[in-house]
N, C-alpha and C positions, 0 to 999 in steps of 0.2 A: 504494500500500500504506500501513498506517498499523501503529503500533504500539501494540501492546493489553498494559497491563501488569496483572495478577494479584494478589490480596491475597497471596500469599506472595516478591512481586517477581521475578515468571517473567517473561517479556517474550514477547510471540508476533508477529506479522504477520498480519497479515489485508488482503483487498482492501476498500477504502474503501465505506462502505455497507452493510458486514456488521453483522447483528444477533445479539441477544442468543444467540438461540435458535438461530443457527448456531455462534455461539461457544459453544455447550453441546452439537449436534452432534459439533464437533469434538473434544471430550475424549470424552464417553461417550454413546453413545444412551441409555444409564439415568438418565446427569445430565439429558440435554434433555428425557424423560418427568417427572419430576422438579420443575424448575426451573420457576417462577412469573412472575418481573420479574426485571430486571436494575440494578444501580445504574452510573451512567454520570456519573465524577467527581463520585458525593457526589449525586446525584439517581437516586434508583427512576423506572423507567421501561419499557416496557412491552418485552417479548419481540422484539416485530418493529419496535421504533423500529430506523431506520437509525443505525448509526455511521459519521461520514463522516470522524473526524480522530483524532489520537492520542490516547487514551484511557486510565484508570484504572476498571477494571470492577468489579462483584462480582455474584454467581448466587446468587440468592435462593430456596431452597425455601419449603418450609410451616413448615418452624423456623425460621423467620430472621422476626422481627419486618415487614421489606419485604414480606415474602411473602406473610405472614395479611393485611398490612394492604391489599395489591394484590386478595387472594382475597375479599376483606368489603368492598372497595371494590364490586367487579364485580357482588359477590350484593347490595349494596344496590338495586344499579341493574337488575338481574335481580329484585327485591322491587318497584320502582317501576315495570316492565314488566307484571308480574302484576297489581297491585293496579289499574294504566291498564286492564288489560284486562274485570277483574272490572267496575269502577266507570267506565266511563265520563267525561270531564268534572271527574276530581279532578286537583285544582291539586299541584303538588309546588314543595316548596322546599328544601330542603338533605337530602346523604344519605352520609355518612359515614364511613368504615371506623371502631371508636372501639377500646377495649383487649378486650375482648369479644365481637364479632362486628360490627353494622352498626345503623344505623337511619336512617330516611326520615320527614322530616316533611311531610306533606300535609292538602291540604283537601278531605276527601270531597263529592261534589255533594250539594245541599241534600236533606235526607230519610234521607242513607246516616251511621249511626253502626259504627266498627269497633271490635267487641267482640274477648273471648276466641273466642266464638261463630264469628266469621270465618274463625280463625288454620288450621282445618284447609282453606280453599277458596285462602285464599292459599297455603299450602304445597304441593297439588296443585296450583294451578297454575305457582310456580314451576318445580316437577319437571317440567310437561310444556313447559314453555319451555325448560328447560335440553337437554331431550334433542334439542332441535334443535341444539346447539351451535355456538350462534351465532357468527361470531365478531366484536368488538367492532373497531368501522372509527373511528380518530380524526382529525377535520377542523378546518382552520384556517376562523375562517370571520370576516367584517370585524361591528364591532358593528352595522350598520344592516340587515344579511340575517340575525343573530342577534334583536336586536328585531323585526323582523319574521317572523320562523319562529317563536318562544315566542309573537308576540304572534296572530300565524292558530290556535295553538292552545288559546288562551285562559291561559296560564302568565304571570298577573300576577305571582308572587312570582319567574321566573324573569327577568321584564324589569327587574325592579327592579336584583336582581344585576347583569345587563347593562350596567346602566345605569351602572353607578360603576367598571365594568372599561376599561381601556385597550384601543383600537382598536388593530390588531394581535396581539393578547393573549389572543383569544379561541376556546377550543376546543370542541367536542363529541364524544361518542362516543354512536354505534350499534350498536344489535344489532336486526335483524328491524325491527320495524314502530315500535322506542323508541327516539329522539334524545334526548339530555341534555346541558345545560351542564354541563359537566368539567375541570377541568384534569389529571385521573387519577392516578396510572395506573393500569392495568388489567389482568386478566387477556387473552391473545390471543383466546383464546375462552370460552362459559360453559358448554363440557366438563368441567370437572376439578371442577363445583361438585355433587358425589354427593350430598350429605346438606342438607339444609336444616329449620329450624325457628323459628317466630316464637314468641317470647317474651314479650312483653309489648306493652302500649299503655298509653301516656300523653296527658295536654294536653302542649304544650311554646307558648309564645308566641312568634311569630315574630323571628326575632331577636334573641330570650332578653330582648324588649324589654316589659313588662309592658301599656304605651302598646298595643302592636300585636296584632292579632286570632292567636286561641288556635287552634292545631294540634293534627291528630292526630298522636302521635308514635309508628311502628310502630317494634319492636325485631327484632331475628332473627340468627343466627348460624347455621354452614354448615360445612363439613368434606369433603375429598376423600373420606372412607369412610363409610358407616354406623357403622361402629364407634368411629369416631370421637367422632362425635357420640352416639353411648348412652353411651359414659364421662364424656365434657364434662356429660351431664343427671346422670350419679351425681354427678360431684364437687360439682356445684350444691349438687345434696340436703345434701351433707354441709359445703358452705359454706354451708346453712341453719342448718343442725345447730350451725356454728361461729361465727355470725354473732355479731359481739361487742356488737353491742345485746343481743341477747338473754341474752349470756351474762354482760353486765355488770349487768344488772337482776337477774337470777337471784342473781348473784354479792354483790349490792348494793356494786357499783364508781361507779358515776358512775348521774346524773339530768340530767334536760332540763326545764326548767318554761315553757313558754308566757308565763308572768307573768315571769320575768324576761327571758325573749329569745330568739327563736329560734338556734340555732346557739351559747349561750353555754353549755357544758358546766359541772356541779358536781360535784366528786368528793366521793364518800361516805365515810366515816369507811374502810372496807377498801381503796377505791379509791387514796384520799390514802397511805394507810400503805404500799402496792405503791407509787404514784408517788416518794413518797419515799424509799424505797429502791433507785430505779434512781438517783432523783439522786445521795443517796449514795455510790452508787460510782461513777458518774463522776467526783463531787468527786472520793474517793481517787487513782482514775485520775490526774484532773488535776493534784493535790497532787505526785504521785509528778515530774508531766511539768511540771513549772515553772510550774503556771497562779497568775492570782491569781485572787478572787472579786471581782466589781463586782455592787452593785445601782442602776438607773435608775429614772426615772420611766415612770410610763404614761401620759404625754403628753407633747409638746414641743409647742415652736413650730412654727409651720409653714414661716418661715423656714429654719430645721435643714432638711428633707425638701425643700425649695426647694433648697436649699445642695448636698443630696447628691446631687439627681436623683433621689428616689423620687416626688416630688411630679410631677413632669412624665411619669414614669412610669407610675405606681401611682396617681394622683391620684382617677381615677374609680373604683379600684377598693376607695378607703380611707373610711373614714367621714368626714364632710363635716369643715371645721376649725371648732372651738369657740368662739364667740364669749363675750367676758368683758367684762365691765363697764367695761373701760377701753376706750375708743373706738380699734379699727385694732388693737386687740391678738387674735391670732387662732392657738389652739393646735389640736394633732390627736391621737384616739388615736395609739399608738404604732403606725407599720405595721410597723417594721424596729428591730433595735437597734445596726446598727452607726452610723448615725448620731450614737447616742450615746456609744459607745466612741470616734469620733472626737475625739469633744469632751473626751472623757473624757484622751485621749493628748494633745491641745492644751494642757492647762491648764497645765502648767510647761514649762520647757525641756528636750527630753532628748540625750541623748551615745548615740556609738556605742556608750560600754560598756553602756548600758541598755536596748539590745537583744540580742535580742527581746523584746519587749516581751510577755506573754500575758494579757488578758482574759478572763475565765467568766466568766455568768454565765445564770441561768436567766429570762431576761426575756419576757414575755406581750405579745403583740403583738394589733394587733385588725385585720382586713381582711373588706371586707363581700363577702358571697357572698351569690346569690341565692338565695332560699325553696327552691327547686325544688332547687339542688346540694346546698344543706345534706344531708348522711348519716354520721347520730350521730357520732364522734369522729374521722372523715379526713377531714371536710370542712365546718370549723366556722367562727364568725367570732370567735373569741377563742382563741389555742391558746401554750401557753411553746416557745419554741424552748430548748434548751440549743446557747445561741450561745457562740461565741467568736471574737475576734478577734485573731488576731497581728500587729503589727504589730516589721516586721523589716530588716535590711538585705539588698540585692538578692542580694549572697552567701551568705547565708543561707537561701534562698526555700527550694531543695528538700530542706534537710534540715529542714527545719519540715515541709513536704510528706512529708516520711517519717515524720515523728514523729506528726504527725495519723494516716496512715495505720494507724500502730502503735494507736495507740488505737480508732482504728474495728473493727480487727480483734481485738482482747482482747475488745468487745462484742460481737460476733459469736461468738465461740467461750462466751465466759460463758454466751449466750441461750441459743444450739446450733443461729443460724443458722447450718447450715453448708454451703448451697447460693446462691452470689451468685456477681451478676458487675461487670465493672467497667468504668463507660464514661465515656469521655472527651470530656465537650462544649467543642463550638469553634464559632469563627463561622462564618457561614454565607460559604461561598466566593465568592459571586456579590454581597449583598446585605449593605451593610455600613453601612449609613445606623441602624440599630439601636443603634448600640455605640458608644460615647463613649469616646475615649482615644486614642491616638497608634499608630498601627499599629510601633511599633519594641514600645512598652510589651504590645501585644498578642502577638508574637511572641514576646517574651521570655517572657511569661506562661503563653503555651500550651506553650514547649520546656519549661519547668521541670515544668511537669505530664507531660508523653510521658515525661523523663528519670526521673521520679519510679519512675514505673509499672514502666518499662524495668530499675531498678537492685534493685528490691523484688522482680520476676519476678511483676510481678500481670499476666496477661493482659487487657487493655483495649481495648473496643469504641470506637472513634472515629467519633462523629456528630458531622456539621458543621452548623450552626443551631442548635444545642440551649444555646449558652454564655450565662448570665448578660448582662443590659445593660453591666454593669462591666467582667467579666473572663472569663476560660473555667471548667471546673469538673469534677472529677472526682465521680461520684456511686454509688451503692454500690445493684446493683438486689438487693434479694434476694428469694430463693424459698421460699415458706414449705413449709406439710407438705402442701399440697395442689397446687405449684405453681405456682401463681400469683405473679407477680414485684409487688415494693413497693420505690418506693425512697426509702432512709431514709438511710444515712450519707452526706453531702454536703462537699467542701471545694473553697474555691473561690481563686483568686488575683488581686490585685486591684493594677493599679497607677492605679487614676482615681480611686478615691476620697480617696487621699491629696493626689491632687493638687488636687481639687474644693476639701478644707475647708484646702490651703496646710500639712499639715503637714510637719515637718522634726527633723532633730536631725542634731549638728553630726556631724562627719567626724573621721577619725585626722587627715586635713589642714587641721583647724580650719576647715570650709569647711560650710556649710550643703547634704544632701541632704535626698531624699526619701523614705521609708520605705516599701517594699511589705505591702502588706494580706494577710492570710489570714482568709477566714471561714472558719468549721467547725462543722457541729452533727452527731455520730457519731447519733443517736436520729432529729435533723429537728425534732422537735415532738414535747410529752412525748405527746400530745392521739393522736395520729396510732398514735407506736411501739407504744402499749399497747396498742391498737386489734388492729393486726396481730402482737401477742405473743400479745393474748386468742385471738386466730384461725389463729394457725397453737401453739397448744399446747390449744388446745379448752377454754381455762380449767385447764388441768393444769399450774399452774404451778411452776418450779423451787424445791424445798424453804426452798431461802434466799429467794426472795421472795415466797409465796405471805403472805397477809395472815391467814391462818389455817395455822399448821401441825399442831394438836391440834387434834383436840375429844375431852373424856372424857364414857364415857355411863356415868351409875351404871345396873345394871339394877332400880333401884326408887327411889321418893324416900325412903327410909331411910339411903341410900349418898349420898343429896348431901353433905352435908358433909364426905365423903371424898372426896368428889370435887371438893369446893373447895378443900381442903386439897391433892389433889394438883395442882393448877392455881395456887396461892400458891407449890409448892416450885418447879413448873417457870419461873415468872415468875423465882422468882428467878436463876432457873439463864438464864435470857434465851430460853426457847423461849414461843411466842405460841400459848395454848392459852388455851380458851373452853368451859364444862359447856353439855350439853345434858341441862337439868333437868326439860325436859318430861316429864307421866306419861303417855310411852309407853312401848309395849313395845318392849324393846332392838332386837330386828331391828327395826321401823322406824324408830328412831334411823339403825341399821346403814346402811339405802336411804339415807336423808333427806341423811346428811353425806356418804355417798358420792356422792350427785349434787352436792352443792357442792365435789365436788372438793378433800375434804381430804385432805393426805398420807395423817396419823394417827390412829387411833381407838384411844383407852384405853379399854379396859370395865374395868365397878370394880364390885362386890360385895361379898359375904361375905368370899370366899376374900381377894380380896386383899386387902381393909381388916385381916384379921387378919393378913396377911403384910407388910403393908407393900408391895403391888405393884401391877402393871397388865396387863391384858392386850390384847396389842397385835395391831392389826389395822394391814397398810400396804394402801392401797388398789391395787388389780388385784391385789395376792398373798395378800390374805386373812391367814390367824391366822400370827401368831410366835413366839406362846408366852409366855411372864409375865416381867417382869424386876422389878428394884427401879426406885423413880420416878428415884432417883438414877442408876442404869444406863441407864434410859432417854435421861433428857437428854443422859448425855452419847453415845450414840449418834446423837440429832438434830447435835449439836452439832459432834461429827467428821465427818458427813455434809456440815453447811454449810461447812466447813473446808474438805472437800478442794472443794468445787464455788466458794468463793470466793478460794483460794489465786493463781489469777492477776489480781487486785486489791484 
């Protein structure tokens, strides 16, 4: 018998070799219809893998991130079955469950191009392979009968893989008449996969390598119901609709120019004015929470990044280091900024009383991404993090950890994200050659983060693999207005990098310690937040930060001058109002500012000009009836009040 213990610390018995999917038998036949993969101490894995020894479980549906990721594994490979069958002779190389559904990169036999045109004969024929419901058989199998099985079927891009994998290490999974190199997991069978649809195609270069010959890259995603998936194709639509390129050009937020760089974003005079107003109140935030301000440079030594361990890390991923005229001297954009707040904390001597220590600052980092991932402002090669760094004594760790937390959650409620979750990354259990620092220093690091979570009552997902090179990390996923998870507040704990750059400050025992690290960026990247602010508010942004909160329309250009005059009193009064002097006709003033998503619209004429007033339009509620300009303001005004009252 072994013991099976439960994410709520149930304890069961089972006989040795029982699976998944008997352990989901056993509570409810609804759970076992249900249930997708199973995790087995910290590894997803597949329904009928045996468990042979005492064990830490968890039963994964189709909401549980394991789940989707197990269900768009299996339909990848259910996509790579089909498209074998359509296409005879296409080479296949990698295929992925990804945050979205799945995709397959292959090489169609010479002559065969896969269009849009295709997507409906792949899609039938996935459906008629599914209905056999296959079920997916996984084999251990040694690497010289795996080179040689990919290689009788002509799968050069599958023996290459092969080839760099560990003898002993190496698996496949079947269903019907299609073998694939896999490590999985997998659905048990390709039953439960009802709904399917291919989405797109791309080039992708084989192993994202520019060098190496250009793949087709099939896209598709898949769902237990039809229903499913017709809601998944609406949301799309309306993550069209909300797409924040579109909606920052429209909006004239930010630009991308070819001539200065791919990936390097430029904020636009309204874009800048919103960016800095989120800083803004983080500054107060931070003012309130004992921060100081630091600014750094955008480039160091490469030495520094050598010192910290970004370099042996991050190296290939950073822009090359800069050569200067002094021979051996060799600097690098900035990838990271705690390196420099290290230095920053070294330069004098400090005491226990001058701790905690707190760094802010808003510092631009540069990290190279490929052409192809670049996508407008999540995924750039230039972006400011609003970092910080605490640097603190070991008794001190978790209420620093609370304190960050507080702040991440003020921003959350300000925005109005008000759907996240909280997950706690850690090392990976098994594999620990990643992580640099003293497994006591990692222990300690990781209880101070569980305690954290534990004493604030945050509920916290615990994935193992997911922590930082340095330290472990708690990270903030949230769900925007369509769903869709982003994760943005981040804080992390760090006891290696202190030790890497030797810093210290003395003791109550006059004794030299070490000081423990906090990193923290509640935003992540200004680059990224606004990205996913523009996108989950559809450009309808909260009153106090919108970069336009007026526009006044005279209904003829005889009224402009009243209407620059009421646009000098509201300036003065601090509301951000802007005439719309074109000679149009008022309604389509009316449309025009209403799709740029202004709160307010003053209409100004006759009447008011001799009244002294405005009449006010809020947008989605239409007319409010006339007030003095003076009355007006200060009704914006109490409005940003109460909405900025908690910072």
């Amino acid at each position: 018998m072994i013991k099976v213990t439960f994410p709520d610390g149930s304890v069961r018995e089972y006989e040795s070799g029982v699976t998944g999917l008997q352990i989901a038998e056993s509570i409810s036949s609804r759970l076992a219809q249900e249930v997708l993969a199973c995790g087995v101490n910290g590894e997803t894995v597949e329904l009928n893998r045996p468990i042979t020894a005492d064990a830490e479980i968890r039963l994964y549906k189709w909401e549980d991130a394991e789940g989707k990721h197990a269900f768009w594994h299996t339909s990848a490979h259910l996509m790579a079955e089909a498209i074998g069958e359509l296409w005879p002779g296409t080479q296949f190389g990698i295929g992925p469950a990804i945050e979205n559904g799945f995709y397959y990169d292959i090489m169609p036999p010479e002559g065969v191009r896969i269009t849009e045109a295709e997507f409906p004969l792949i899609e039938k024929k996935m459906t008629e392979l599914q209905q056999r419901k296959e079920p997916l058989v996984r084999s251990d199998i040694s690497k010289a009968d795996a080179l040689k099985f990919f290689g009788d079927h002509g799968q050069t891009y599958k023996n290459e893989l092969i080839a760099e994998l560990e003898d002993g290490h190496i698996t496949t999974y079947t269903q019907g008449a299609y073998t694939d190199l896999c490590r999985g997991p997998h659905l048990v069978t390709t039953a439960p996969i009802k709904a399917v649809k291919v989405m797109a195609v791309s080039s992708a270069y084989w192993r994202g390598d520019e060098k190496r010959p250009q793949m087709t890259r099939v896209y598709g995603v898949s769902f237990p119901k039809a229903k499913m998936l017709a809601e998944h194709l609406q949301m799309l639509e309306e993550a069209k609709r909300r797409d924040h390129r579109k909606i920052g050009r429209e909006l004239e937020l930010f630009m991308f120019s070819d001539l200065v760089g791919k990936g390097l974003p430029m904020w636009l005079p309204k874009g800048t004015a919103l960016r800095l107003r989120l800083e803004d109140m983080l500054k107060k935030i931070q003012k309130r929470f004992g921060y100081q301000q630091v600014m750094t440079p955008h480039i160091g030594s490469k030495n520094l990044y050598v010192t910290s361990g970004h370099y042996a890390k991050y190296g290939k991923d950073s822009f090359q280091p800069i050569h200067t005229p002094e021979e051996g001297e060799e600097y690098m954009l900035k990838p990271m900024n705690c390196p420099h707040h290290c230095a920053i904390y070294a330069w004098k001597p400090r005491s226990y009383k001058d701790l905690p220590l707190r760094l802010a600052e808003f510092g631009t980092v540069y990290r190279y991404e490929q052409s192809g991932e670049l996508h407008g402002l999540t995924r750039v090669r230039g972006f400011t993090q609003d970092d910080a760094h605490i640097f603190c004594r070991p008794d001190q760790v978790k209420d620093e950890f609370l304190r960050v937390m507080d702040i991440i959650l003020i921003i959350f409620r300000a925005l109005k994200f008000d759907k996240f979750e909280a997950q706690i990354s850690l090392r990976d259990k098994v594999n620990r050659e990643k992580y640099i620092g003293s497994e006591e220093n990692w222990e300690r690091a990781e209880r101070s983060i569980i305690e954290a979570c534990e004493e604030k009552g945050l509920p916290a997902r615990i994935e193992y693999g997911e922590a930082a090179f340095y330290g472990p990390k708690l990270d903030f996923m949230v769900k925007d207005a369509l769903g869709r998870r982003w994760q943005l507040g981040t804080i992390q704990v760090d006891y290696n990098l202190p030790e890497r750059f030797a810093l210290e400050y003395t003791g109550e025992d006059n004794q030299k310690h070490r000081p423990v690290m906090i990193h923290r960026a509640p935003f992540g990247s200004m680059e990224r937040f606004v990205a996913v602010l523009i996108e989950h508010t559809a450009g309808h942004f909260p009153l106090w930060l919108t970069p336009d909160q007026v526009a006044i329309l005279p209904v003829s250009d005889k009224y402009n001058d009243y209407a620059a005059r009421v646009r000098r009193e509201l300036d003065q009064q601090g509301v951000r109002a802007y005439v719309d002097d074109r000679s149009e006709k008022v309604g389509r003033k009316i449309r025009d500012n209403e799709m740029k998503h202004i709160p307010y619209l003053l209409i100004v004429g006759e009447k008011e000009q001799a009244e002294g007033s405005v009449s006010v339009r809020r947008q989605g509620e239409g007319d409010q009836g006339a007030m003095s300009v003076a009355d007006f303001a200060a009704k914006i005004n109490a409005e940003v009040e109460a909405m900025t009252e908690g910072f």
